[in-house]
Each structure stands twice: as structure tokens, then as C-alpha cells.
TORVO-800265 format. One record per residue: x, y, z of N, C-alpha, C in turn; chain. Coordinates in nm, 4 decimals, decimal comma, always signed. Example, Ala and Ser with C-alpha at 12.3 -4.5 7.8 and 13.67 -1.06 7.14 Angstrom:
<rs>
      n_px      n_py      n_pz     ca_px     ca_py     ca_pz      c_px      c_py      c_pz  koldren
   +1,3190   -0,5690   +0,7800   +1,2300   -0,4500   +0,7800   +1,3200   -0,3300   +0,7800        A
   +1,2850   -0,2250   +0,7080   +1,3670   -0,1060   +0,7140   +1,2900   +0,0030   +0,7870        A
</rs>
This chain:
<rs>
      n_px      n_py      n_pz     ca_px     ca_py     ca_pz      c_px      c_py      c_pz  koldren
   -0,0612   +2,0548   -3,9035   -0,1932   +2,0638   -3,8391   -0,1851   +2,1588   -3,7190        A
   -0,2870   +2,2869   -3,7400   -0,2544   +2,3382   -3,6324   -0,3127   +2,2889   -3,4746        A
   -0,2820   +2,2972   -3,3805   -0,3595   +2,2147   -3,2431   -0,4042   +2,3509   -3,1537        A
   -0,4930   +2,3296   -3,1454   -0,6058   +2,4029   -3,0475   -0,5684   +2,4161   -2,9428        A
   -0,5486   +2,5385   -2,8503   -0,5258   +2,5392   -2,7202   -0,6694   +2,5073   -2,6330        A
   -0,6626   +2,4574   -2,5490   -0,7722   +2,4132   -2,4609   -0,8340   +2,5750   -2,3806        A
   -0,7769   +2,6827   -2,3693   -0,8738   +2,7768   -2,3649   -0,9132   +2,8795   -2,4754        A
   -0,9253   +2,7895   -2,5865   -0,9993   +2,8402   -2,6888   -1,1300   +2,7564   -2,7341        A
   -1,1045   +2,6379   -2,7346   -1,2131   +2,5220   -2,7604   -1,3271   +2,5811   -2,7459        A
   -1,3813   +2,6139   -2,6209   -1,5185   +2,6344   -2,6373   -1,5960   +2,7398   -2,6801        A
   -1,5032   +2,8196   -2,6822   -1,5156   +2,9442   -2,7713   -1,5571   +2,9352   -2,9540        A
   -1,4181   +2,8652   -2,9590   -1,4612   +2,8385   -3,1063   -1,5930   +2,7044   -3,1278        A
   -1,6158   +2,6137   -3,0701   -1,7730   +2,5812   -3,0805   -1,8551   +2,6426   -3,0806        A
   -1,8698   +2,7511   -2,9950   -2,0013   +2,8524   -2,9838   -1,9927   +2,9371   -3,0936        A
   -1,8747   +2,9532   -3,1340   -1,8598   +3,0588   -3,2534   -1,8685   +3,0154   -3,3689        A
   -1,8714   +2,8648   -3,4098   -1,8834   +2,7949   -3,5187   -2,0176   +2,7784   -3,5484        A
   -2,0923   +2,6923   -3,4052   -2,2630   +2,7463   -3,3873   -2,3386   +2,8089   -3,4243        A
   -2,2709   +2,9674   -3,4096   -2,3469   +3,0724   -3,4083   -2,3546   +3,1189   -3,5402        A
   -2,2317   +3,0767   -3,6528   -2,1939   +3,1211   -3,7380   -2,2711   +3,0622   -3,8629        A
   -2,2988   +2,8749   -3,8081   -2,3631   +2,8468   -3,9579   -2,5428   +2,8876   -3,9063        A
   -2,5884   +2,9068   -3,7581   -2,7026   +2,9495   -3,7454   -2,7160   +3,0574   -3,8436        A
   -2,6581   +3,1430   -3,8246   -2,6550   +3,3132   -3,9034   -2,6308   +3,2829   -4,0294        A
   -2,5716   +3,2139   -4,0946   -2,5172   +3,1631   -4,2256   -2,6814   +3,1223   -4,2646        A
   -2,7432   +3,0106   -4,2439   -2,8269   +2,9737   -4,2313   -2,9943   +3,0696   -4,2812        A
   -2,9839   +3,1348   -4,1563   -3,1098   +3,1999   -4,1799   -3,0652   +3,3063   -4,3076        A
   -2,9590   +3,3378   -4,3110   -2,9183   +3,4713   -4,4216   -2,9656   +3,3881   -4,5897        A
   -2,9049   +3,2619   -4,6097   -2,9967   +3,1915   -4,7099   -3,0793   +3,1827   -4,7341        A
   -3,1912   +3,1221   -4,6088   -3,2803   +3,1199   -4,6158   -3,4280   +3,2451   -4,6492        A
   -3,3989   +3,3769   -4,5852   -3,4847   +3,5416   -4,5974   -3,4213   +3,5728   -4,7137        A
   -3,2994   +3,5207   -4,7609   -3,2225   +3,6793   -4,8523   -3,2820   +3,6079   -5,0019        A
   -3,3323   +3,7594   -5,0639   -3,4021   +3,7153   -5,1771   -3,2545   +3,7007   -5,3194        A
   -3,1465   +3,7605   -5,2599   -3,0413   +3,7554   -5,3205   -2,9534   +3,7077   -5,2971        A
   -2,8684   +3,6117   -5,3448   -2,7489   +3,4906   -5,3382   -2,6559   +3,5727   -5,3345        A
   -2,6198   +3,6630   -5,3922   -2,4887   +3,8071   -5,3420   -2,4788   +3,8301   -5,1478        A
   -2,5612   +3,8261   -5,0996   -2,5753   +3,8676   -4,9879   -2,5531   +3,7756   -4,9076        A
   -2,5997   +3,6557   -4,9041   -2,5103   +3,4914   -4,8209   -2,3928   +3,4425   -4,8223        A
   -2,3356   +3,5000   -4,9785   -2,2462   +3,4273   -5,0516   -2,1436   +3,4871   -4,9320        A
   -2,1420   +3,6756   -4,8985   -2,0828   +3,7389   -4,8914   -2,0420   +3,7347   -4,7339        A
   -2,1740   +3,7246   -4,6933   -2,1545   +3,6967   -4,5258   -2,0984   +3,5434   -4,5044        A
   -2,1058   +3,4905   -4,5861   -2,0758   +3,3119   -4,5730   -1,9045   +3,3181   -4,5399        A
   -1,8119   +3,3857   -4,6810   -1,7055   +3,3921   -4,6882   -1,6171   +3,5175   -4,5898        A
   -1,7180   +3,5945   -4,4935   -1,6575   +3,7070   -4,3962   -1,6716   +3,6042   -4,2869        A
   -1,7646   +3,4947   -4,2857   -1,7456   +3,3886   -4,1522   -1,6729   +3,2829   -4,1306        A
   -1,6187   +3,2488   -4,2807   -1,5368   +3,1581   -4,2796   -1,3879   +3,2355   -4,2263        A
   -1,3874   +3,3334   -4,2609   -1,2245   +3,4070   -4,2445   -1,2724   +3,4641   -4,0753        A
   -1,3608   +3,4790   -4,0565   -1,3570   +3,5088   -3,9130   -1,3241   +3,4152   -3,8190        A
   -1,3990   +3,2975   -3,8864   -1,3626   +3,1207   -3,7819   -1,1836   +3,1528   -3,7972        A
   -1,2142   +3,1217   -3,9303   -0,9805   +3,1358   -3,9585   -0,9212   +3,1346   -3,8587        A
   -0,9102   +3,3119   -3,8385   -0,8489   +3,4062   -3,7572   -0,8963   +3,3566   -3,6056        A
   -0,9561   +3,3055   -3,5600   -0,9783   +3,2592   -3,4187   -0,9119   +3,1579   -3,3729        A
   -0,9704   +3,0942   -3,4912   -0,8855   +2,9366   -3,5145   -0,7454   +2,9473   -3,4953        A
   -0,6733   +3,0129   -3,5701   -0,5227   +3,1023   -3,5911   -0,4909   +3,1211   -3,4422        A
   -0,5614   +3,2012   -3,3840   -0,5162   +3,2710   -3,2661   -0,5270   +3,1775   -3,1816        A
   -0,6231   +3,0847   -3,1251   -0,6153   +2,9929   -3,0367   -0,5301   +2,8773   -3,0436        A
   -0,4247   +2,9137   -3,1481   -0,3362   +2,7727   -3,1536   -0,2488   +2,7808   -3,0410        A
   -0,1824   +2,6378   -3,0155   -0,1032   +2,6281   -2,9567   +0,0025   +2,5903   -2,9808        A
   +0,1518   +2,5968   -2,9250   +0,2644   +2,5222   -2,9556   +0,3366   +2,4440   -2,8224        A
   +0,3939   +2,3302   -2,9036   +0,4588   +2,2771   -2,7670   +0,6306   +2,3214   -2,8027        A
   +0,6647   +2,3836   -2,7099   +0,8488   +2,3936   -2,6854   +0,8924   +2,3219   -2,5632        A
   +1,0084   +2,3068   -2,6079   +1,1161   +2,2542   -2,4844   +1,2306   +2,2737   -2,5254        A
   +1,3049   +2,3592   -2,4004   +1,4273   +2,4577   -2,4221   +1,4984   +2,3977   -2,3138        A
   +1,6128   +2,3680   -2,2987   +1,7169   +2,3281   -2,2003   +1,7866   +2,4124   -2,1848        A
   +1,8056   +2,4700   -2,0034   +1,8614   +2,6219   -1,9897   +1,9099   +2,5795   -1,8674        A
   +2,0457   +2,6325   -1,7907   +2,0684   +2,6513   -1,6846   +1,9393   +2,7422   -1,6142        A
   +1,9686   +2,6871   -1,4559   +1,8632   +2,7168   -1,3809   +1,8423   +2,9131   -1,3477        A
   +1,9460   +3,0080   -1,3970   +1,9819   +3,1358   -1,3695   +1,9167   +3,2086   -1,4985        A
   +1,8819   +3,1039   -1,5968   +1,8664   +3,1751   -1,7704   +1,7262   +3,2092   -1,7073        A
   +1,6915   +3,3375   -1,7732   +1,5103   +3,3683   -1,7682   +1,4698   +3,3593   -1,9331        A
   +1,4278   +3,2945   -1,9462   +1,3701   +3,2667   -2,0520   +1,2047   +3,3323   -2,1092        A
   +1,2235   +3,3747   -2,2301   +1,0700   +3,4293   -2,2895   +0,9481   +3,4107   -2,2304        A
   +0,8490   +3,4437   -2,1580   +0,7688   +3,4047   -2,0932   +0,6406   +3,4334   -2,2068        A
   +0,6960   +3,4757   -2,3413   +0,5648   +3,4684   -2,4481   +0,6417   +3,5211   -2,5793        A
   +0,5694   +3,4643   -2,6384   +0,5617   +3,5436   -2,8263   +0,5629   +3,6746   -2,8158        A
   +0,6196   +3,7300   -2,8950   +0,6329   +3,9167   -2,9386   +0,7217   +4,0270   -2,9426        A
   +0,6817   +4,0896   -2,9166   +0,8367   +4,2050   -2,9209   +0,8214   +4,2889   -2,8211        A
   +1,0035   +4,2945   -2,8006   +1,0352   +4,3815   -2,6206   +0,9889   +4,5082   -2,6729        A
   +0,9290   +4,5710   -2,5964   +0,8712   +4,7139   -2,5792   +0,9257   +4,7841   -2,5141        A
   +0,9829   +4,7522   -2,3748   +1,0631   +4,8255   -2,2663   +1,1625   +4,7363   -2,2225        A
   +1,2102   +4,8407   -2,1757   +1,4136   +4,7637   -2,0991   +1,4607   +4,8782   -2,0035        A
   +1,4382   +4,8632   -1,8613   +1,4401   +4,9742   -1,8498   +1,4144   +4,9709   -1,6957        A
   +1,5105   +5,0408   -1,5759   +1,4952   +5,0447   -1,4414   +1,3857   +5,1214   -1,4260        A
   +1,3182   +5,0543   -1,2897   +1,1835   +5,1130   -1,2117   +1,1519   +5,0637   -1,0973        A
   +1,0782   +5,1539   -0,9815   +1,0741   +5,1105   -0,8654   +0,9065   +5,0614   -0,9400        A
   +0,9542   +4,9002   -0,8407   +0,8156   +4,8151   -0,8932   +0,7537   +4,8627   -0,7719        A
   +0,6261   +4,8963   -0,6964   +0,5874   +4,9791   -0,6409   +0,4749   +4,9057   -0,5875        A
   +0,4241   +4,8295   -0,6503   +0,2661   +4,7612   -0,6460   +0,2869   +4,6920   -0,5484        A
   +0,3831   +4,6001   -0,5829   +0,4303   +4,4712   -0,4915   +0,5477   +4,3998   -0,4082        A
   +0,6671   +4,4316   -0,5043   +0,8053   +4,4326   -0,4478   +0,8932   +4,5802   -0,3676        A
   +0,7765   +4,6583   -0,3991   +0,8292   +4,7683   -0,3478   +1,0419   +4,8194   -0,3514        A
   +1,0369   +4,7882   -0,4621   +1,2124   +4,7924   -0,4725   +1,2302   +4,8830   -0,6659        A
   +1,3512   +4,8870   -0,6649   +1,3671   +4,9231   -0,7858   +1,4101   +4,8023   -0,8611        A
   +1,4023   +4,7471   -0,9806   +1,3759   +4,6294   -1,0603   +1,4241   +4,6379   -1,2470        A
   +1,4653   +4,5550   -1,2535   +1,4983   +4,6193   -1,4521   +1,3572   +4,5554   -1,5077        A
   +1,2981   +4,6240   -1,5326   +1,1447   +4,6029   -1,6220   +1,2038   +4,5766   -1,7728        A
   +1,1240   +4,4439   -1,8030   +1,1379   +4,3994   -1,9234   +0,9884   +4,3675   -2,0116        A
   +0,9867   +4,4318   -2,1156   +0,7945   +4,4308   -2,1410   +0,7797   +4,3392   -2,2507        A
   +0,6615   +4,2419   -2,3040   +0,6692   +4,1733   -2,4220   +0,5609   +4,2190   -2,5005        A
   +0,5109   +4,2962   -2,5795   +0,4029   +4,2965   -2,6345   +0,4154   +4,2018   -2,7238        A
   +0,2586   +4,1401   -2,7061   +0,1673   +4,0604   -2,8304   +0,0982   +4,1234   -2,8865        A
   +0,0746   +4,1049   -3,0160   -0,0364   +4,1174   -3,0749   -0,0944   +4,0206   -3,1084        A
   -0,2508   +4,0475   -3,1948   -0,3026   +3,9289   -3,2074   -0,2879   +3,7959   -3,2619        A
   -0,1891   +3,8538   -3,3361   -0,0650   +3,7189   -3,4609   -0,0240   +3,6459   -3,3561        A
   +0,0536   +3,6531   -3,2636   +0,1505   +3,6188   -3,1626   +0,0454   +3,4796   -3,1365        A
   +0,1517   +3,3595   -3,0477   +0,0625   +3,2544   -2,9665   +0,0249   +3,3363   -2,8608        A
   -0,0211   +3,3061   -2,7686   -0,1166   +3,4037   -2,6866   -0,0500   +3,2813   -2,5165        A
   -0,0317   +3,1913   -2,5344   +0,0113   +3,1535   -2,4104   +0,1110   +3,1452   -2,3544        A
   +0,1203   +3,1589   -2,2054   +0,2042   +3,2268   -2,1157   +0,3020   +3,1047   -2,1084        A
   +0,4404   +3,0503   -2,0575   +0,5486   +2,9984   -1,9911   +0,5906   +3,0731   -1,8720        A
   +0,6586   +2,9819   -1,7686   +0,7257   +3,0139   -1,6579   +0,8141   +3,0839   -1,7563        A
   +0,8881   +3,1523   -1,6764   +1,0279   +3,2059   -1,7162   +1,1463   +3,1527   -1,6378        A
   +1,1173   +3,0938   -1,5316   +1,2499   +3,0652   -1,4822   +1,1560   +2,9412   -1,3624        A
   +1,2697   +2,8437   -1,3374   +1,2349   +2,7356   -1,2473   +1,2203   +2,7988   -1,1009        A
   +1,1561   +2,7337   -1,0072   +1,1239   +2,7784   -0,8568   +1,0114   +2,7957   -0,7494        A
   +0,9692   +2,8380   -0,6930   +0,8843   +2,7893   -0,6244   +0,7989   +2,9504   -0,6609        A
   +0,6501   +2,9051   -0,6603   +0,5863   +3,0372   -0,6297   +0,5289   +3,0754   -0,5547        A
   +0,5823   +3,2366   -0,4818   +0,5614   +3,3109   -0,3108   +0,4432   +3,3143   -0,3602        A
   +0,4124   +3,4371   -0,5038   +0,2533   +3,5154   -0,4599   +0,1632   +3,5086   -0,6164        A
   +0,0628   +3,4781   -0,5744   -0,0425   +3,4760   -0,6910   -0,1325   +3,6360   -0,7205        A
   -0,1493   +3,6793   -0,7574   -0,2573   +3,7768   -0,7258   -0,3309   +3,8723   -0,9022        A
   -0,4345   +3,8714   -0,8822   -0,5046   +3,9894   -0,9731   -0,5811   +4,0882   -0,9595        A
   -0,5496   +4,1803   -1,0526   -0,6518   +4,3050   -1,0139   -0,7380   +4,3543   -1,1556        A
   -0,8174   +4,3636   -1,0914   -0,9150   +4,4392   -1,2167   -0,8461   +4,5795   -1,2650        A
   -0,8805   +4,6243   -1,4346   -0,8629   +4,7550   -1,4390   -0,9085   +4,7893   -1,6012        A
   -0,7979   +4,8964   -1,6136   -0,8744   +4,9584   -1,7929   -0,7948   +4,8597   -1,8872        A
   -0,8817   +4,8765   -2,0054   -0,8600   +4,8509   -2,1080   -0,7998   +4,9140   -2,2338        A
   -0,6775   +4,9485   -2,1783   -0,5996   +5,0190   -2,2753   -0,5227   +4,9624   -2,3713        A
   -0,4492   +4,9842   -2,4622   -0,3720   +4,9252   -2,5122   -0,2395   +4,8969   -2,4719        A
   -0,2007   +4,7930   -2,5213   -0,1081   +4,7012   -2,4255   +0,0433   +4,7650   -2,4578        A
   +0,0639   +4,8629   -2,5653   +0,1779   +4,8781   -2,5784   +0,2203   +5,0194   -2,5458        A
   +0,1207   +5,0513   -2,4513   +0,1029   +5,1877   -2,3845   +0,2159   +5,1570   -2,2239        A
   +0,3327   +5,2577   -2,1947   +0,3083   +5,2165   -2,0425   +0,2329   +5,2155   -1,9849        A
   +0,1473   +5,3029   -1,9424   +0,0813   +5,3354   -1,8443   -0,0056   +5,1744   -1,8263        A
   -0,0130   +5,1194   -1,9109   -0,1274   +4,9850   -1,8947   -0,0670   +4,9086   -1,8052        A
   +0,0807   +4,8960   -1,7826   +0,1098   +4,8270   -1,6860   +0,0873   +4,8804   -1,5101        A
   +0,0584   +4,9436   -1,5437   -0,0001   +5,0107   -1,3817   -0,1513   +5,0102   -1,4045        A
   -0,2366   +5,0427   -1,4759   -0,3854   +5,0492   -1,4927   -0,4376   +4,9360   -1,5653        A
   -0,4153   +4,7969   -1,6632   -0,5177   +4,7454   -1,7000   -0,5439   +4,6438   -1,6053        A
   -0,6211   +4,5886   -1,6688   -0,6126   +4,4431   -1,5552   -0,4942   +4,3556   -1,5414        A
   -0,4528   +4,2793   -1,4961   -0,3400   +4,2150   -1,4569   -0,3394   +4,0982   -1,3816        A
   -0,2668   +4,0455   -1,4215   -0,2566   +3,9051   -1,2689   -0,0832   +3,8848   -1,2548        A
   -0,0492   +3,9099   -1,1190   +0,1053   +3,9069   -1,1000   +0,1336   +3,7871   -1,0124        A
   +0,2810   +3,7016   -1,0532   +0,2703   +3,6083   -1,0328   +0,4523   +3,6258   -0,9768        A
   +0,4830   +3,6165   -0,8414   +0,6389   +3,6389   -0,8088   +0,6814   +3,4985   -0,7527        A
   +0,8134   +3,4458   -0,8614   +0,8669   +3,3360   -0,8207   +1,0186   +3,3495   -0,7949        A
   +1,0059   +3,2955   -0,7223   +1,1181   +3,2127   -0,6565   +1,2353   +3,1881   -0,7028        A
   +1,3347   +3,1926   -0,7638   +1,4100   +3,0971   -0,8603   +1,5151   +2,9877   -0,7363        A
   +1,6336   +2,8993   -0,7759   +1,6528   +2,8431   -0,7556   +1,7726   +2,8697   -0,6143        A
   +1,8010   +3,0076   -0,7328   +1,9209   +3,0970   -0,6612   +1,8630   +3,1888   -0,5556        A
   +1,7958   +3,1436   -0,5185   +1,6963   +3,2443   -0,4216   +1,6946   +3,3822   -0,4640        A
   +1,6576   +3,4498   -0,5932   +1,6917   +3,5308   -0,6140   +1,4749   +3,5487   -0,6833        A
   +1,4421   +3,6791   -0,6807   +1,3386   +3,6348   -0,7527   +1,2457   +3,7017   -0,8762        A
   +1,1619   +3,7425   -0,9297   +1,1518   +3,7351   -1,0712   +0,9776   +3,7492   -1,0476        A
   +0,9543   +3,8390   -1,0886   +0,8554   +3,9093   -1,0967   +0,7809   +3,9101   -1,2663        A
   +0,6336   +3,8211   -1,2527   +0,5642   +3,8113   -1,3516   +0,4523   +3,8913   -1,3726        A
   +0,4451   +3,9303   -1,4581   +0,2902   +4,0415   -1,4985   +0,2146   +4,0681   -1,5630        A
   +0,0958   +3,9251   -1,6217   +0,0151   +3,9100   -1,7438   -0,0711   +4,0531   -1,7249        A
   -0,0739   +4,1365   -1,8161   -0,1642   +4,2303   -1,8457   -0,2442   +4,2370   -1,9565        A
   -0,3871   +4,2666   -1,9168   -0,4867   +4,2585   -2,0769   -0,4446   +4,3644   -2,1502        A
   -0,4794   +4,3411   -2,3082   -0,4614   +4,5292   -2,3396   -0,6355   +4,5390   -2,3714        A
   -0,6104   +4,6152   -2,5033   -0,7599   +4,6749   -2,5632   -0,8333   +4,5717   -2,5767        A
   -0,8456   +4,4858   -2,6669   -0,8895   +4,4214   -2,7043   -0,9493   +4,2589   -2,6207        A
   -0,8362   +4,2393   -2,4835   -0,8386   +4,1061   -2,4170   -0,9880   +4,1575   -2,3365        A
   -1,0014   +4,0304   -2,2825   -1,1120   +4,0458   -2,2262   -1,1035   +3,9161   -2,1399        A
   -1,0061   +3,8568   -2,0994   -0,9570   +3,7401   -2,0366   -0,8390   +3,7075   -1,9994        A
   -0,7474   +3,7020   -1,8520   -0,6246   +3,6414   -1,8883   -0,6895   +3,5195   -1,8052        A
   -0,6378   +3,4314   -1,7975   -0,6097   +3,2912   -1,7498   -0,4696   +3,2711   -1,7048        A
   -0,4336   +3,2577   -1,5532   -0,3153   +3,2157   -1,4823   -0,3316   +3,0546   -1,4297        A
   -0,2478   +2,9911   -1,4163   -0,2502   +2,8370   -1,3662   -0,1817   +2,8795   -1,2502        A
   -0,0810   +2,9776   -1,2183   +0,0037   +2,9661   -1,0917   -0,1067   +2,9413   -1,0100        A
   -0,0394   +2,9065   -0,9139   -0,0980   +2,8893   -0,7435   +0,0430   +2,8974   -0,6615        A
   +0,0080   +2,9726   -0,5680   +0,1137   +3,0063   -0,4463   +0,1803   +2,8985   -0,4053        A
   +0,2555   +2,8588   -0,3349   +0,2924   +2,7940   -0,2799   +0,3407   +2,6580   -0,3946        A
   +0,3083   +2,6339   -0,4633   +0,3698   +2,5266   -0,5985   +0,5110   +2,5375   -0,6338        A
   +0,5671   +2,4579   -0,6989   +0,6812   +2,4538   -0,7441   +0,6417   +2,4819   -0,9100        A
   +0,6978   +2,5648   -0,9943   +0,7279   +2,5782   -1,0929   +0,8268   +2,5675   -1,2161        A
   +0,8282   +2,4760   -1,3377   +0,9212   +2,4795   -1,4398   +0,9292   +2,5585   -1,5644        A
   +1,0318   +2,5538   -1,5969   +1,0511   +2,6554   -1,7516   +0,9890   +2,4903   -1,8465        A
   +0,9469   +2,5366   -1,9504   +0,8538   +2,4345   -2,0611   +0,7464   +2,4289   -2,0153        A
   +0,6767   +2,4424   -1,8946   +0,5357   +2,4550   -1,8464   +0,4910   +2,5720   -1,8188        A
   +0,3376   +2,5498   -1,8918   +0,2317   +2,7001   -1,9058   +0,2015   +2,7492   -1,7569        A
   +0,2375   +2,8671   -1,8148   +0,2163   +2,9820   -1,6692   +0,0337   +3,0202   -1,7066        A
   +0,0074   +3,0377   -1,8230   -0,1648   +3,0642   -1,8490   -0,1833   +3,0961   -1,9717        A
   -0,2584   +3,2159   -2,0184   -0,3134   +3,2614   -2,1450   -0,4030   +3,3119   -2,1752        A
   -0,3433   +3,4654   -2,2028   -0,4449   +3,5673   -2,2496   -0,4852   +3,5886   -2,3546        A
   -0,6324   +3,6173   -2,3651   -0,7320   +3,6154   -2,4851   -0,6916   +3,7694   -2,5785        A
   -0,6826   +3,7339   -2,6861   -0,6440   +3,8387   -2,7449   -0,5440   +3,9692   -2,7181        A
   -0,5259   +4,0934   -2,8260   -0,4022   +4,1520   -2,7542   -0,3616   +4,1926   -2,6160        A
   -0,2390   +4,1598   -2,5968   -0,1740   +4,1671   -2,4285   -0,0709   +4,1927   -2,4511        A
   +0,0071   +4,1736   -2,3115   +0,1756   +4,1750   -2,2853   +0,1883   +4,1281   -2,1500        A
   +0,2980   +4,0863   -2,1524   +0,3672   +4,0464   -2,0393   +0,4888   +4,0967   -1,9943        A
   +0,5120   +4,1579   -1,8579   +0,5797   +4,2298   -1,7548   +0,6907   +4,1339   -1,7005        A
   +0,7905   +4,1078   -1,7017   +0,9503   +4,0778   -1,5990   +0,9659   +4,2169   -1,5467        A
   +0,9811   +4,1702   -1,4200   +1,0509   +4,2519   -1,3191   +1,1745   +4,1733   -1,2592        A
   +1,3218   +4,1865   -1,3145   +1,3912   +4,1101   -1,3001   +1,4861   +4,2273   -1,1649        A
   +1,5466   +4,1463   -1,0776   +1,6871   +4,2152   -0,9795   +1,7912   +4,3130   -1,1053        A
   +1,8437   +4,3843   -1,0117   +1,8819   +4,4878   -1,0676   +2,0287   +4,4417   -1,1594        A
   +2,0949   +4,3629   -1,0621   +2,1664   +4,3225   -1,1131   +2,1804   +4,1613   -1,1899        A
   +2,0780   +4,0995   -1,2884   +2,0652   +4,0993   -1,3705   +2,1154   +4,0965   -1,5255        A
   +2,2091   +4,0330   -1,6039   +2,2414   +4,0279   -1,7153   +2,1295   +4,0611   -1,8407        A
   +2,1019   +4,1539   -1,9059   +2,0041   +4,1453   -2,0114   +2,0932   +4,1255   -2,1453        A
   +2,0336   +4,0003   -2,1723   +2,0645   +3,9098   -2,3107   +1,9902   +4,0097   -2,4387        A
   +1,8700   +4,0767   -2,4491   +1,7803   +4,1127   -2,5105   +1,7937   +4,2591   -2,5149        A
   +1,7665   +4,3150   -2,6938   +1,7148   +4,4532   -2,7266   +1,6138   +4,4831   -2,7334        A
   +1,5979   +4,6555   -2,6858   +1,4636   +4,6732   -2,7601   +1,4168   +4,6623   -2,8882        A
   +1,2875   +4,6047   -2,8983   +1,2462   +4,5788   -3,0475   +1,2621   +4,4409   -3,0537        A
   +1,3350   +4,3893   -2,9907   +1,3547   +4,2508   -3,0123   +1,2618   +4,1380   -3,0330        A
   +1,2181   +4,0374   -3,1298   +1,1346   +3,9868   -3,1450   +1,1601   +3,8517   -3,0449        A
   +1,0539   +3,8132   -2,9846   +1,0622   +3,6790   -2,8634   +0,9821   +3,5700   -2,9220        A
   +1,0335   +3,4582   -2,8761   +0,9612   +3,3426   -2,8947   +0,9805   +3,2704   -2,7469        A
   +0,8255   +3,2529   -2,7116   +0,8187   +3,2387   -2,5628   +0,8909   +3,0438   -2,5593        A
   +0,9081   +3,0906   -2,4166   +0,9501   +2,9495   -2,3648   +1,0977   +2,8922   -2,4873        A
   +1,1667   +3,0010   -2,5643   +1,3049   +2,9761   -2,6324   +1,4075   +3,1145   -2,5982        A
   +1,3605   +3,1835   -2,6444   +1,4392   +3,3278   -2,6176   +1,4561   +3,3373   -2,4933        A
   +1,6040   +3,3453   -2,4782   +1,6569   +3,3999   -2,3645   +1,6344   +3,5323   -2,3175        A
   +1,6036   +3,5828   -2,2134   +1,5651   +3,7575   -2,1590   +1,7134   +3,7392   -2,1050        A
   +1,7510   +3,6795   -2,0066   +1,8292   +3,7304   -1,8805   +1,9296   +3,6057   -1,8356        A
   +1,9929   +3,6719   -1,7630   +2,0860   +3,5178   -1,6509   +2,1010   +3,5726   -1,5019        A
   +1,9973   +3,5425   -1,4226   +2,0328   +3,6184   -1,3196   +2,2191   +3,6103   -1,2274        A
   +2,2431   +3,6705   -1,1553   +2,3104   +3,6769   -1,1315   +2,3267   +3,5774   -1,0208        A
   +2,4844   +3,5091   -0,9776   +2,4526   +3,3997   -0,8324   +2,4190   +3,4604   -0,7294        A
   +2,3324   +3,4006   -0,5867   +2,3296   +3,4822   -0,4846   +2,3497   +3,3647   -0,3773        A
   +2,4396   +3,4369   -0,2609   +2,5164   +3,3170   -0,1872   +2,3774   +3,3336   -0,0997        A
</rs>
């Protein structure tokens, strides 16, 4: 049975609504049964695919407190040093996840700790497996803490198609790995900005399964 994520629910009511309304009247005007039949069975596969996408899963992964763990479904896109510029102002090993629309769509902590900074910015709607989107689409960045005082830089970005992320962080909270960081509506990706020095567990291309796949082990810091 698949289970519904709670920021899809009301979506798919309104869209179920809307669907046997339109279903509905198309029976009712169309002087031809070809023409209902046809829109009937493009709405049922449209509910599907929503349905599909708004699922949810529950994981629970047991990790030392240094492991960074998948912070979503999909495949690494980038691996790769950069001065993070926006916010940490430092150079950082950038680690990228693209989703597509197959993918679960909701976010996990990546690593246990407290969280310094919440923040979002509006922007374009590009596609998510573009760099440049990580500097221009919309975004919400989320920098935690880890245990090792060391810290770990999060970066839900919309691509083309999203039109929503949803973050739960709040500043100042304590945060765990197995608990939802948020969840973006349709295709996205998600940004690690991990310390330089850093272990990367992960290839490019690599396919992720959030909140199981290991990214990283940070390194100790006295």
C-alpha cells in the first residue's frame, strides 16, 4: 500500500475533485462515448502519477554520528570543490543529488546536530540538473551543526518543473538523521556543502537512496 505524504494530500483531493467534475460534464455535452472514454482514462493515469509521486517512505538507518548520510532519492550529479560564496563564504566539496520526478521527493537531515541557519531565496526556474540552478533557482539553505562541531551545509533547490519546496528546519533546533528535513514538489535537487576535508564514500552517477546511502564521514575535529 502506497502511503501518502502529508504535503501532497490536499493536492491530490483538489485534483481528484476537479477531475471527476471534468470527467463528468465531458459525459454529459459529448455526443460521442470515444471522447469521455478517452479523457476518463488520461485522468485516471494522471491521478496515478501524482499519487506515485506524493508517496512516502519511512527509513531508519543506524550511523555513527560523523557518517553524512543521503539527504534524498536520486543520482549524484556533482562531486566537486567550490568556494560556497552565498553563505559560508569558504571553499567546500559540493555534493549534488538530482531527482527526478520518479524519485520520493522528501528531504532527511543528513547528519545529527543542532541548526545555526534557516534561510530562502526566491529565483529561476531552471532545470535542476543544470549547475548554474544552484546559484539561480529558488532555494532554501539550511547549515547544521554536527556533533563534531564540524558543519554541513544543506541546499533544497526547485528545478523546472517544482513550484514548491517545503523546509521544517528552524534555527536554533536540534536535529536527527531518520527525521524529515522537508519536501519538494516535483523535479529538484539537493546541495551538500561538506568541509574540505571530508571522506567521500560516493561516485558520480551514483544512484542515492535518501536517509540510507552514505555521502561522507566527516573528519574528527578537536
Amino acid at each position: 500500500m502506497i502511503k501518502i505524504h502529508k504535503e501532497g494530500r490536499t493536492m491530490l483531493l483538489i485534483l481528484l475533485f476537479t477531475l471527476i467534475i471534468f470527467n463528468g460534464l465531458m459525459f454529459y455535452v459529448s455526443k460521442f462515448i470515444v471522447l469521455p472514454v478517452v479523457t476518463s482514462v488520461i485522468s485516471v493515469v494522471t491521478f496515478i502519477f501524482f499519487t506515485y509521486f506524493f508517496r512516502s517512505s519511512n527509513r531508519i538507518i543506524s550511523a555513527d554520528d560523523t557518517y553524512v548520510v543521503a539527504p534524498a532519492d536520486g543520482k549524484v550529479v556533482v562531486i566537486e570543490p567550490v568556494e560556497e560564496d552565498e553563505l559560508l563564504k569558504e571553499k567546500r566539496i559540493q555534493v549534488s543529488i538530482f531527482m527526478s520526478v520518479f524519485d520520493v521527493h522528501q528531504n532527511w537531515y543528513p547528519i545529527s546536530g543542532k541548526i545555526l541557519h534557516v534561510s530562502h531565496r526566491s529565483g529561476r526556474k531552471q532545470a535542476a540538473f543544470l549547475p548554474k540552478s544552484s546559484k539561480e533557482n529558488e532555494r532554501s539553505s539550511i547549515l547544521i551543526e554536527a556533533r563534531n562541531k564540524q558543519t554541513v551545509l544543506v541546499r533544497q533547490i526547485a528545478g523546472a518543473l517544482a513550484r514548491r519546496i517545503v523546509t521544517y528546519a528552524k534555527e536554533g533546533q536540534e536535529c536527527h538523521i531518520n527525521s524529515q528535513l522537508g519536501f519538494i514538489k516535483l523535479g529538484s535537487r539537493v546541495d551538500l556543502f561538506l568541509p574540505m576535508d571530508a571522506e567521500i564514500l560516493i561516485d558520480l552517477d551514483d544512484a542515492t537512496i535518501g536517509n540510507e546511502t552514505i555521502i561522507a564521514k566527516l573528519s574528527h575535529k578537536e
